[in-house]
Each structure stands twice: as structure tokens, then as C-alpha cells.
MINULUM-910467 format. One record per atom (N, C-alpha, C): residue number from 0; residue in one letter; atom name; x, y, z. Coordinates in steps of 0.05 Angstrom, whole numbers, plus 5000, padded with zeros to 4 digits. Example, Ala and Ser with C-alpha at 12.3 -4.5 7.8 and 13.67 -1.06 7.14 Angstrom:
% MINULUM-910467
{resi=0&resn=a&name=N&xx=5264&yy=4886&zz=5156}
{resi=0&resn=a&name=CA&xx=5246&yy=4910&zz=5156}
{resi=0&resn=a&name=C&xx=5264&yy=4934&zz=5156}
{resi=1&resn=s&name=N&xx=5257&yy=4955&zz=5142}
{resi=1&resn=s&name=CA&xx=5273&yy=4979&zz=5143}
{resi=1&resn=s&name=C&xx=5258&yy=5001&zz=5157}
% end
This chain:
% MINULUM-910467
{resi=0&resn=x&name=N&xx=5819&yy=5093&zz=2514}
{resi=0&resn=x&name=CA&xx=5817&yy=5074&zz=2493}
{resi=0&resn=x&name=C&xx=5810&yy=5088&zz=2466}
{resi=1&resn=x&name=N&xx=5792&yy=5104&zz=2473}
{resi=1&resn=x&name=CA&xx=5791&yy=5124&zz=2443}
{resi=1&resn=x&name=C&xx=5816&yy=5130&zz=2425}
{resi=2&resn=x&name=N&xx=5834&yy=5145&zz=2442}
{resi=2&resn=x&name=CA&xx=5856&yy=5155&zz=2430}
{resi=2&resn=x&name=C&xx=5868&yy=5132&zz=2407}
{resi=3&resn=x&name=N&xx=5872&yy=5099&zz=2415}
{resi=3&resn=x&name=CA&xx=5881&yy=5082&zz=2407}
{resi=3&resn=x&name=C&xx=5859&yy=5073&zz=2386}
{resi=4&resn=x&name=N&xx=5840&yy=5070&zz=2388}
{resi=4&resn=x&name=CA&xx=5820&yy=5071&zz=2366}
{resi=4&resn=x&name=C&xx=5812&yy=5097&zz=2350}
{resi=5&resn=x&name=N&xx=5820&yy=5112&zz=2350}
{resi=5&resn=x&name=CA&xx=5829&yy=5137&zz=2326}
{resi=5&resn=x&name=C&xx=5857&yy=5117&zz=2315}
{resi=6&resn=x&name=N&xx=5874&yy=5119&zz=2325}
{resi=6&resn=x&name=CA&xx=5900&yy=5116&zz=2310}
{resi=6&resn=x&name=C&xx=5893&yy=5089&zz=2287}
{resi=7&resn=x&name=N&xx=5878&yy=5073&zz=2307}
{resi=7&resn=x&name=CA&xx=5880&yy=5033&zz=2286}
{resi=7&resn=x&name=C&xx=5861&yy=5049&zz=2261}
{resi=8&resn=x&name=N&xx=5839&yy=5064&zz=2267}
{resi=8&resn=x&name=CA&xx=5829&yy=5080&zz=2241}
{resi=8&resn=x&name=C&xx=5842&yy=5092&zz=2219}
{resi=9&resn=x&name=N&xx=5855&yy=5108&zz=2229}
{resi=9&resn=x&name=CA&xx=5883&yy=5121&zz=2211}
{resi=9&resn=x&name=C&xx=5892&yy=5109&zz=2203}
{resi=10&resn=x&name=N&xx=5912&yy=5094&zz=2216}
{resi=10&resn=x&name=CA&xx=5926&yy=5073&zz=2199}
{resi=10&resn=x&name=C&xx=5913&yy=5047&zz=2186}
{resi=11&resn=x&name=N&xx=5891&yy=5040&zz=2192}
{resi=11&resn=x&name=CA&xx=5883&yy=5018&zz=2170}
{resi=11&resn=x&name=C&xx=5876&yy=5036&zz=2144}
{resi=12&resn=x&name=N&xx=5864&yy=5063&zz=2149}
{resi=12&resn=x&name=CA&xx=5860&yy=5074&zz=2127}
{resi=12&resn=x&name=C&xx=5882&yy=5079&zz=2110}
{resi=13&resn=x&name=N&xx=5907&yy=5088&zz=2120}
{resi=13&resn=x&name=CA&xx=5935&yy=5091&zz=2111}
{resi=13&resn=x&name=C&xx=5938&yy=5060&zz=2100}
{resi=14&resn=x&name=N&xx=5939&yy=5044&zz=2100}
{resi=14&resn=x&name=CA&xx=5948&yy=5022&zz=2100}
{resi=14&resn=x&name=C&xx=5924&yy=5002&zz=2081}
{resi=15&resn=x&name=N&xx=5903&yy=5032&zz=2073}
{resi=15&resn=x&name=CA&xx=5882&yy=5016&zz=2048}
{resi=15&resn=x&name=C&xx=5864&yy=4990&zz=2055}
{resi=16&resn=x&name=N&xx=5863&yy=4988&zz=2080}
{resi=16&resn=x&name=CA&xx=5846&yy=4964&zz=2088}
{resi=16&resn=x&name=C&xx=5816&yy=4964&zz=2104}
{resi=17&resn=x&name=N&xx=5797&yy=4961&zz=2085}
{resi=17&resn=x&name=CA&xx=5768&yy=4965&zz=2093}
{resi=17&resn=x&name=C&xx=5766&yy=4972&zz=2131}
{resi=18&resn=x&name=N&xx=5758&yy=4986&zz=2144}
{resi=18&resn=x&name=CA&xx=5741&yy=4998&zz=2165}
{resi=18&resn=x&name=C&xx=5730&yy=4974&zz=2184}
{resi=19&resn=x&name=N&xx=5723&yy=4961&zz=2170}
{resi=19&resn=x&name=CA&xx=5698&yy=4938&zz=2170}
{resi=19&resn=x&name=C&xx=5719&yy=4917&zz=2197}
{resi=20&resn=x&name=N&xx=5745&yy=4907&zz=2184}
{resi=20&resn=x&name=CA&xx=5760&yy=4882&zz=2200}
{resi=20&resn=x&name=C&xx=5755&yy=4888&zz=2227}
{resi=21&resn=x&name=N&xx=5746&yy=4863&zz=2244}
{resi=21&resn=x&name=CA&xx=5745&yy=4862&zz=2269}
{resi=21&resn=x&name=C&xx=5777&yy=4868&zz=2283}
{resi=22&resn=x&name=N&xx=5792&yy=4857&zz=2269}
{resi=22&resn=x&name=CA&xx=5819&yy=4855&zz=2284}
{resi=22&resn=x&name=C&xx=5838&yy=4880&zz=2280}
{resi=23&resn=x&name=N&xx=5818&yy=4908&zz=2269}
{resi=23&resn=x&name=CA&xx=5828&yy=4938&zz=2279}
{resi=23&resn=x&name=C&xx=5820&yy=4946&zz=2308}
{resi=24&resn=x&name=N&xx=5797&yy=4933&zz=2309}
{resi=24&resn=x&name=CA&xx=5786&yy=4931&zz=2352}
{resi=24&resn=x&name=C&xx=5807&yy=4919&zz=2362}
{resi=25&resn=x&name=N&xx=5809&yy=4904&zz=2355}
{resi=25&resn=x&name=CA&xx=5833&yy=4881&zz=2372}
{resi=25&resn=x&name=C&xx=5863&yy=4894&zz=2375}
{resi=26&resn=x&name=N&xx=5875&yy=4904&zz=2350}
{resi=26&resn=x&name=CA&xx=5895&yy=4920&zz=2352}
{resi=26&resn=x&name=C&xx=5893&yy=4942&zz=2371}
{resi=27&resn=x&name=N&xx=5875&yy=4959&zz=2365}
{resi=27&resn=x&name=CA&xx=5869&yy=4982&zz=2384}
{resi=27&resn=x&name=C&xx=5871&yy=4971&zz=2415}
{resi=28&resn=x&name=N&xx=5863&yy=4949&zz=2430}
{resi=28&resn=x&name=CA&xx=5858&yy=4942&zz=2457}
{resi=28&resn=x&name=C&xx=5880&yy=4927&zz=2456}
{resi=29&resn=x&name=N&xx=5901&yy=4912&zz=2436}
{resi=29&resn=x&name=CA&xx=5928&yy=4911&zz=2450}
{resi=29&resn=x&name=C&xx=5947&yy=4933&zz=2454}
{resi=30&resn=x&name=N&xx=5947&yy=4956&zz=2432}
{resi=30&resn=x&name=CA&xx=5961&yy=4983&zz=2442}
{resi=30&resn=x&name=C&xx=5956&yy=4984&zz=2463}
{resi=31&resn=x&name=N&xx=5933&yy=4987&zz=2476}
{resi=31&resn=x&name=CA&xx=5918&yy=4995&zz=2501}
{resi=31&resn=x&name=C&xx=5937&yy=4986&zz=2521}
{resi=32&resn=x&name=N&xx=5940&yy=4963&zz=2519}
{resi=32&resn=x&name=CA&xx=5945&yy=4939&zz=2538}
{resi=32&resn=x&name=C&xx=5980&yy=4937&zz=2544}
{resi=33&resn=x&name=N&xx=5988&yy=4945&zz=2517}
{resi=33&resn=x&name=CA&xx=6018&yy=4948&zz=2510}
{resi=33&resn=x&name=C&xx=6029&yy=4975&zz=2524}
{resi=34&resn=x&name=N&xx=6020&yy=4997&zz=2520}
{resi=34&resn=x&name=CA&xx=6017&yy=5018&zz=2546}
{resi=34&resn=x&name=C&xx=6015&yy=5020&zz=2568}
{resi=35&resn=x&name=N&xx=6001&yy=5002&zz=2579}
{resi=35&resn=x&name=CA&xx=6010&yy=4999&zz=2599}
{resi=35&resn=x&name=C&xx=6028&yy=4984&zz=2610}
{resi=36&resn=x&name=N&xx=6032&yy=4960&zz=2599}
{resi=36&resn=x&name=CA&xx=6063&yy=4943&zz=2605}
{resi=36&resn=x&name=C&xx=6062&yy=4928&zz=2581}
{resi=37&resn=x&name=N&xx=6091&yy=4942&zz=2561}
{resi=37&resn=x&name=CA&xx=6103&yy=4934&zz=2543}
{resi=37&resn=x&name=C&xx=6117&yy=4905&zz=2546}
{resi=38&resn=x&name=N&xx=6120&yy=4899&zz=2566}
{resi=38&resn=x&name=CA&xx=6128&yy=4866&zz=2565}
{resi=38&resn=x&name=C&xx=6107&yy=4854&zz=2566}
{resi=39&resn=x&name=N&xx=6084&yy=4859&zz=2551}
{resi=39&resn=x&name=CA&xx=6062&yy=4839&zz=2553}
{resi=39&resn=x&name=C&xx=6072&yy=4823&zz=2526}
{resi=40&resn=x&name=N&xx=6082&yy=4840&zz=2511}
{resi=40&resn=x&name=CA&xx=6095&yy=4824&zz=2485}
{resi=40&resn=x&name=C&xx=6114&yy=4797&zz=2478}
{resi=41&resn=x&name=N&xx=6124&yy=4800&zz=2503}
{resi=41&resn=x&name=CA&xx=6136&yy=4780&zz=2506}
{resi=41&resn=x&name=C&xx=6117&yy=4752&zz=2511}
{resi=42&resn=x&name=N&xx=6099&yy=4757&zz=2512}
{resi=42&resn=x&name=CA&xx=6080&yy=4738&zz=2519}
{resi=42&resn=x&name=C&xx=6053&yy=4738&zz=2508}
{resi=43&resn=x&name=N&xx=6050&yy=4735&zz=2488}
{resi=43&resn=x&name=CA&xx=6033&yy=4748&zz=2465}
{resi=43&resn=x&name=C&xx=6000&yy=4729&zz=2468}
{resi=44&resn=x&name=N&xx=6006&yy=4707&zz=2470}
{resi=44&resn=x&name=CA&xx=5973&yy=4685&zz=2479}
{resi=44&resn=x&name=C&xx=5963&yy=4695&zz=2503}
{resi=45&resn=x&name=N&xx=5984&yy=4688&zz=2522}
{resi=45&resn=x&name=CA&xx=5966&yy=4698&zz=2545}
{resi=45&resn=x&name=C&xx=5961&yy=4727&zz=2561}
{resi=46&resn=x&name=N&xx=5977&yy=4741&zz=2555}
{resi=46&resn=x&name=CA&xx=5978&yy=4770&zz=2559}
{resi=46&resn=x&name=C&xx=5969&yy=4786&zz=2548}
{resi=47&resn=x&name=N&xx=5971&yy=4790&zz=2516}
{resi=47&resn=x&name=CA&xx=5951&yy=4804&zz=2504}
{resi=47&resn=x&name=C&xx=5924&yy=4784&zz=2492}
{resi=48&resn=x&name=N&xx=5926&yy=4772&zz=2483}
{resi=48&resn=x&name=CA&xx=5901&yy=4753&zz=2457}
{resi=48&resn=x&name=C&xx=5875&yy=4751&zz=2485}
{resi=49&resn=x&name=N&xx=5885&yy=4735&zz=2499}
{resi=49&resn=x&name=CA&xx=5874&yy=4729&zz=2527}
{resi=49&resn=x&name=C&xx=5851&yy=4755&zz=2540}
{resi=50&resn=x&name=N&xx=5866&yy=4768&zz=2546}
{resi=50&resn=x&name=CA&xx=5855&yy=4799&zz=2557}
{resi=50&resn=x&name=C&xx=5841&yy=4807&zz=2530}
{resi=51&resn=x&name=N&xx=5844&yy=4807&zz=2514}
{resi=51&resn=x&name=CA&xx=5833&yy=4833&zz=2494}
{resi=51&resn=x&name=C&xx=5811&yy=4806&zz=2485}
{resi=52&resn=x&name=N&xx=5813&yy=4789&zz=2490}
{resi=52&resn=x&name=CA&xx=5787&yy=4772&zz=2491}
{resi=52&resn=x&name=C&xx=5762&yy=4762&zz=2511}
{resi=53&resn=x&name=N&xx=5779&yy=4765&zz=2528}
{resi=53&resn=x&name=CA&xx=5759&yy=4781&zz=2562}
{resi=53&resn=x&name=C&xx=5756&yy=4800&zz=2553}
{resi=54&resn=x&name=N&xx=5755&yy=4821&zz=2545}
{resi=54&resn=x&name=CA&xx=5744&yy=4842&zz=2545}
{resi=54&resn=x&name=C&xx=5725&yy=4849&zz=2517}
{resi=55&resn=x&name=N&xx=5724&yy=4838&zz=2498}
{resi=55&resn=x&name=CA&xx=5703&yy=4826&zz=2484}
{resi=55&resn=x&name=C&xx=5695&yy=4808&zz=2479}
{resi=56&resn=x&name=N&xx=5694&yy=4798&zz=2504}
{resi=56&resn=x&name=CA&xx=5669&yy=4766&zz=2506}
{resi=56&resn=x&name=C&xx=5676&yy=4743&zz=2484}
{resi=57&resn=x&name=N&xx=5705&yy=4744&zz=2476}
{resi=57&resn=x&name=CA&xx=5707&yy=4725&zz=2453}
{resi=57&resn=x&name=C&xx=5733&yy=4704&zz=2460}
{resi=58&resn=x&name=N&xx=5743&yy=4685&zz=2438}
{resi=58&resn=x&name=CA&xx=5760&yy=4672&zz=2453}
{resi=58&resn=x&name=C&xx=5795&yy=4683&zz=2441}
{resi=59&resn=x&name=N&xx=5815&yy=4674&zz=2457}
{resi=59&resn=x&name=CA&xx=5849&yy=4680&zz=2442}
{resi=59&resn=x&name=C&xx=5840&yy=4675&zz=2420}
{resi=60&resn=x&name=N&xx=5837&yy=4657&zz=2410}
{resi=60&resn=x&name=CA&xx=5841&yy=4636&zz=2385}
{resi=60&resn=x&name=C&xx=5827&yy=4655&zz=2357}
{resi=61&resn=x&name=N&xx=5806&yy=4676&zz=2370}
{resi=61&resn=x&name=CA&xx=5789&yy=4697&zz=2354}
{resi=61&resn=x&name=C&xx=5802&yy=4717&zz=2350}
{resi=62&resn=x&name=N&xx=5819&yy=4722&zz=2373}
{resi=62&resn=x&name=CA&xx=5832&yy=4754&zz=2373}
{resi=62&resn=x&name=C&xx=5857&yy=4748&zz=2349}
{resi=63&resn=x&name=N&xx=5871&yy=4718&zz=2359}
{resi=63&resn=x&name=CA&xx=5900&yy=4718&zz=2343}
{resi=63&resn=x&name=C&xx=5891&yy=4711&zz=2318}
{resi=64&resn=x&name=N&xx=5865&yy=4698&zz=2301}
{resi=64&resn=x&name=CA&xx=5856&yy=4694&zz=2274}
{resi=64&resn=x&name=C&xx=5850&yy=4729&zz=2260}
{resi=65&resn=x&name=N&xx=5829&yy=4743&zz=2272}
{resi=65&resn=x&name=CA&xx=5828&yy=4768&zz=2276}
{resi=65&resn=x&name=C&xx=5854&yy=4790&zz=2262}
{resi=66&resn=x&name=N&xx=5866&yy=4791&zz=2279}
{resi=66&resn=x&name=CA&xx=5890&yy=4804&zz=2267}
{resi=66&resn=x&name=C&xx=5912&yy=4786&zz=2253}
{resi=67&resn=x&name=N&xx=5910&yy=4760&zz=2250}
{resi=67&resn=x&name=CA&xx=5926&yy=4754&zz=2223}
{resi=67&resn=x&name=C&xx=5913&yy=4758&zz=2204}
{resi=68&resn=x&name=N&xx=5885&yy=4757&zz=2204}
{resi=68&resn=x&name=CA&xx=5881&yy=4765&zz=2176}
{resi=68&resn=x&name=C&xx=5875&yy=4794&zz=2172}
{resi=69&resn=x&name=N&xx=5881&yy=4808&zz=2190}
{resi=69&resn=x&name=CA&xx=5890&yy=4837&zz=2189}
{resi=69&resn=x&name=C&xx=5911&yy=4842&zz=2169}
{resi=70&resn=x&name=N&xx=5931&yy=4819&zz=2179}
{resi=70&resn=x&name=CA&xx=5960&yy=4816&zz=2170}
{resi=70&resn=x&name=C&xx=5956&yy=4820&zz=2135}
{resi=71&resn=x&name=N&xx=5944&yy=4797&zz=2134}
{resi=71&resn=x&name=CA&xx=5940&yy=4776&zz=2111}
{resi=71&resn=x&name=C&xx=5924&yy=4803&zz=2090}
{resi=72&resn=x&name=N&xx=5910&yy=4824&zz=2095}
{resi=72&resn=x&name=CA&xx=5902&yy=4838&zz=2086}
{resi=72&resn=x&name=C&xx=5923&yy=4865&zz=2065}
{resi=73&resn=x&name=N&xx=5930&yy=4868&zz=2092}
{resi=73&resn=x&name=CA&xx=5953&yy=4888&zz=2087}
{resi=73&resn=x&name=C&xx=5965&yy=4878&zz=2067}
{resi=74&resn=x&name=N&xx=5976&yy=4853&zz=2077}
{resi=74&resn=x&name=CA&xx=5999&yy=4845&zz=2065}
{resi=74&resn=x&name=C&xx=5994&yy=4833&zz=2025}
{resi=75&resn=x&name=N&xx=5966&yy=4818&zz=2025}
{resi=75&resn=x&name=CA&xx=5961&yy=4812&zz=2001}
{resi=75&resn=x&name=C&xx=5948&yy=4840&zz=1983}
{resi=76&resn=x&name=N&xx=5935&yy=4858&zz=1997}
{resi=76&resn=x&name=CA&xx=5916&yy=4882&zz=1979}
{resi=76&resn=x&name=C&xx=5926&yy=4912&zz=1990}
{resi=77&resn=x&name=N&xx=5937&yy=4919&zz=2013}
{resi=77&resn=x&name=CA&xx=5938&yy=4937&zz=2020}
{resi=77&resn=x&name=C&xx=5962&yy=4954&zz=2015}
{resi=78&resn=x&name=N&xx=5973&yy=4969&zz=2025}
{resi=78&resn=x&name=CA&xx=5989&yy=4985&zz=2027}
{resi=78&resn=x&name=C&xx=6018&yy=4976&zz=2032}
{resi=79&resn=x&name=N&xx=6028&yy=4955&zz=2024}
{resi=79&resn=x&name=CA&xx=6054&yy=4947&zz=2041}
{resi=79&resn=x&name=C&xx=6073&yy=4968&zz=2043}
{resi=80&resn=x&name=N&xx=6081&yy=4983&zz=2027}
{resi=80&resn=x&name=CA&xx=6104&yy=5007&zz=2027}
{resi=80&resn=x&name=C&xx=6089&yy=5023&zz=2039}
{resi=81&resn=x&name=N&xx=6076&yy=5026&zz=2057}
{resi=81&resn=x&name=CA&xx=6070&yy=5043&zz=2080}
{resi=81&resn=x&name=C&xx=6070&yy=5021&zz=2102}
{resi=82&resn=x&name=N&xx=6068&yy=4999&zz=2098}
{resi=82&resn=x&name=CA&xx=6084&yy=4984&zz=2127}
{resi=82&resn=x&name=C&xx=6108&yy=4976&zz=2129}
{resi=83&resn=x&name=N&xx=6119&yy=4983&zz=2111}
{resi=83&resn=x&name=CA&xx=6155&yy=4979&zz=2100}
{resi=83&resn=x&name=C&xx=6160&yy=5004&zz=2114}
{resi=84&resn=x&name=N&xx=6149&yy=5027&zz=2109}
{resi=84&resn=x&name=CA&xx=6152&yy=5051&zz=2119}
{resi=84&resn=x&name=C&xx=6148&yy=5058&zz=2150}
{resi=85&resn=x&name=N&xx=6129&yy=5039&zz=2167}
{resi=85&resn=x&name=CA&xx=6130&yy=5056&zz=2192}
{resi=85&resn=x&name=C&xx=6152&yy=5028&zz=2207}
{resi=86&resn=x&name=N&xx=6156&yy=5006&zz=2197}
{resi=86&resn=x&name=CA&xx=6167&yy=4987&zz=2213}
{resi=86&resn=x&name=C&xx=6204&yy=4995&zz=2193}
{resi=87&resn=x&name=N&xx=6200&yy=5013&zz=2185}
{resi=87&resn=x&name=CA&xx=6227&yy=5025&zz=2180}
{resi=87&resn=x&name=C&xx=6255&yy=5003&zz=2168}
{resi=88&resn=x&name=N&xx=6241&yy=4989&zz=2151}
{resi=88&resn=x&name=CA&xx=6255&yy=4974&zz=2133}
{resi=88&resn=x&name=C&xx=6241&yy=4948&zz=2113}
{resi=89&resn=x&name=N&xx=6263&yy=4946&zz=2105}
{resi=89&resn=x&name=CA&xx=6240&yy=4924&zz=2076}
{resi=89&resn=x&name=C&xx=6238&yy=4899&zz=2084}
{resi=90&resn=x&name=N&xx=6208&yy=4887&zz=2091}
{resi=90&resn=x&name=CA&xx=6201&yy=4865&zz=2092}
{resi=90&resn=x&name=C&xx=6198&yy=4845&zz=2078}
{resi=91&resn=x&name=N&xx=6204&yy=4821&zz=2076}
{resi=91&resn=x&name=CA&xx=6223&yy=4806&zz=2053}
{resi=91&resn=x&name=C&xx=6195&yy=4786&zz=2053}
{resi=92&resn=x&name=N&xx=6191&yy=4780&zz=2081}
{resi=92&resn=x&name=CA&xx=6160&yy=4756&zz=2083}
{resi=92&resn=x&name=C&xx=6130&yy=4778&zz=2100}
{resi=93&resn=x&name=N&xx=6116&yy=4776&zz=2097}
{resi=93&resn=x&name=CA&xx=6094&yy=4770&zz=2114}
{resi=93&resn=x&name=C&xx=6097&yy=4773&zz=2150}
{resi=94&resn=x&name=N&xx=6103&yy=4803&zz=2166}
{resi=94&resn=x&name=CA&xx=6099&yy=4793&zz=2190}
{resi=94&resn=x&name=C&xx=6083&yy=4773&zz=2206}
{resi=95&resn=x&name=N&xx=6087&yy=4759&zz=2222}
{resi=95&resn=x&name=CA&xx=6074&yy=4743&zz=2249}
{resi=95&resn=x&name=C&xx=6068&yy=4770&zz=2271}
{resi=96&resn=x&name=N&xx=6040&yy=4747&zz=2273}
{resi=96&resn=x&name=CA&xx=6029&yy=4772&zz=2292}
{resi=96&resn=x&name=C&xx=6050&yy=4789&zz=2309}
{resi=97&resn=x&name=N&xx=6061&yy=4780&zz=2328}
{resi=97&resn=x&name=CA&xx=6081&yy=4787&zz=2339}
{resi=97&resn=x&name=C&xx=6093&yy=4811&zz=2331}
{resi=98&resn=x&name=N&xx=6113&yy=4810&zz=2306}
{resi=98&resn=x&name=CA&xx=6120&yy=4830&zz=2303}
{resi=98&resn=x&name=C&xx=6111&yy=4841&zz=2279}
{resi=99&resn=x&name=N&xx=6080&yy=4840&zz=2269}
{resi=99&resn=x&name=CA&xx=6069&yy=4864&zz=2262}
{resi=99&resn=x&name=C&xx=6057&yy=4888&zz=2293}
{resi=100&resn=x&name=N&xx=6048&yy=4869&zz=2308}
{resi=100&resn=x&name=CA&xx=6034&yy=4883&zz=2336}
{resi=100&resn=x&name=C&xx=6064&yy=4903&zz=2340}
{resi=101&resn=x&name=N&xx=6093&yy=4902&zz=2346}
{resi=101&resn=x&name=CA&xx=6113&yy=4912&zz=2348}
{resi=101&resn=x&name=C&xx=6117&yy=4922&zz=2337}
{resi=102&resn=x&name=N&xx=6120&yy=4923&zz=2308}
{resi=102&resn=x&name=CA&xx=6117&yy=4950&zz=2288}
{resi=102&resn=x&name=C&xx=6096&yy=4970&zz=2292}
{resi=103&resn=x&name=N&xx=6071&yy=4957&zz=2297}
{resi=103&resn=x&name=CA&xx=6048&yy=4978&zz=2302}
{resi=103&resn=x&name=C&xx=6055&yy=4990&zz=2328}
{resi=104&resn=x&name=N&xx=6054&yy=4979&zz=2354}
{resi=104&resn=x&name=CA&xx=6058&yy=4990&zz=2374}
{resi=104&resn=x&name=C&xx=6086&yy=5010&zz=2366}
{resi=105&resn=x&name=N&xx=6102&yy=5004&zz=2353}
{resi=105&resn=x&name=CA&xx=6138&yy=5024&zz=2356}
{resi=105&resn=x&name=C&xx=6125&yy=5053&zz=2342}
{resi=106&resn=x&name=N&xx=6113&yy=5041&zz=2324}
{resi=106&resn=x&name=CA&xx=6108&yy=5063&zz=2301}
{resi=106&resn=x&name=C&xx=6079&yy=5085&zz=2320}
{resi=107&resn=x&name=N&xx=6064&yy=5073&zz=2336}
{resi=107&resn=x&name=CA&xx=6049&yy=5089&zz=2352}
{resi=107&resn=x&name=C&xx=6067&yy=5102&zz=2378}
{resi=108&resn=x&name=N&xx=6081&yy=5091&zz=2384}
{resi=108&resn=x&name=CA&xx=6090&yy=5111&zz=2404}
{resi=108&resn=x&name=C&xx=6117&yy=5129&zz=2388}
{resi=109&resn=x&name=N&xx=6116&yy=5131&zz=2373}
{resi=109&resn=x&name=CA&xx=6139&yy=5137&zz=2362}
{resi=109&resn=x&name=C&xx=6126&yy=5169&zz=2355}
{resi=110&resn=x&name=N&xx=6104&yy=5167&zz=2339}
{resi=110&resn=x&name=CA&xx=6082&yy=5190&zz=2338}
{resi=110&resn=x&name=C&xx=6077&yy=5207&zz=2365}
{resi=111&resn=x&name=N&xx=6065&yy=5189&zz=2384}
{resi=111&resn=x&name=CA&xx=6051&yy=5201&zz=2404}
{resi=111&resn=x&name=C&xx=6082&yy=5221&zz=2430}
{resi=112&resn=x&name=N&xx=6113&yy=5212&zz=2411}
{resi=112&resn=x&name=CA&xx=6126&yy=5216&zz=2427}
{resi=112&resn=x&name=C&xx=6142&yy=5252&zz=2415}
{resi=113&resn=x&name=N&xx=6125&yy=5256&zz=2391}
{resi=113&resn=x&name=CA&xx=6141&yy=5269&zz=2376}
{resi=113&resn=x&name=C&xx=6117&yy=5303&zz=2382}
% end
């Protein structure tokens, strides 16, 4: 789990967004989770939000608020042309959790593959 919590560090820092957001934990423990079976994505409430909320004692509804305003961060103060950049084209709206978590996850293994 470390390894994946270095990277959500890096890249929120890349990506200009305070240290502080709960929902860089949360990112980090769906990588986690996404590693081990990538079709958890397909199923995003109960497969990941679910689990990565068992495992910090909190509820879905925390994990998926959590990282939208992860989103919501990025997207209004942070770095967007560095998430234009690892999700490898120009984003016209605001990802949904969904496929920001898919950009993050592509763009992490994409690293860890090189």
C-alpha cells in the first residue's frame, strides 16, 4: 500500500493540490484495489467506494464525496494541463469519478510499467 500512497503524493503534488484532502487516501486504496482486479471499475459503488470504506471505518457515500472533491479541486485550482497530460487528451468537462479513478489508475500503471 505504500508504494500507491507515494504515487497519490506525487501526483496531488504534481497536480498542485494541498496534501491535506482525505480523498488522496482513498485514491491510493482504490489503486490498491484496482491491482488487484481491474474490473472492479466496472463496478465503482460496490467494488471499490464500498471496500476502501471498510477499510477506513467510513461509509461509500464518504469515499465517493471524498474524491469528487478531489476532482472538484484539481479541476477548479489545480493543475489541469497536467491532467490533460497523463489522461492523454483535452478534457472539455470535469471528469466523473469513474473516469478520473481510470485516468489515474492508466497513468499509474503506465509508469510502474516503463
Amino acid at each position: 500500500m505504500k508504494k500507491f500512497e507515494d504515487y497519490m503524493r506525487k501526483l496531488i503534488s504534481d497536480l498542485e493540490v494541498s496534501q491535506f484532502y482525505t480523498g488522496k487516501t482513498f485514491m491510493a486504496r482504490a489503486l490498491y484495489l484496482l491491482e488487484e482486479d481491474e474490473t472492479r471499475l466496472c463496478c465503482l459503488s460496490k467494488l471499490i467506494y464500498s471496500d476502501v470504506a471498510n477499510y477506513y471505518s467510513t461509509s461509500p457515500a464518504c469515499v465517493e464525496r471524498n474524491i469528487r472533491t478531489l476532482i472538484q479541486i484539481v479541476w477548479d485550482s489545480g493543475n489541469r494541463d497536467y491532467l490533460e497530460k497523463i489522461a492523454r487528451h483535452k478534457l472539455e468537462k470535469k471528469p466523473a469519478n469513474k473516469a478520473f479513478i481510470d485516468i489515474i489508475n492508466y497513468h499509474y500503471k503506465h509508469l510502474t510499467s516503463e
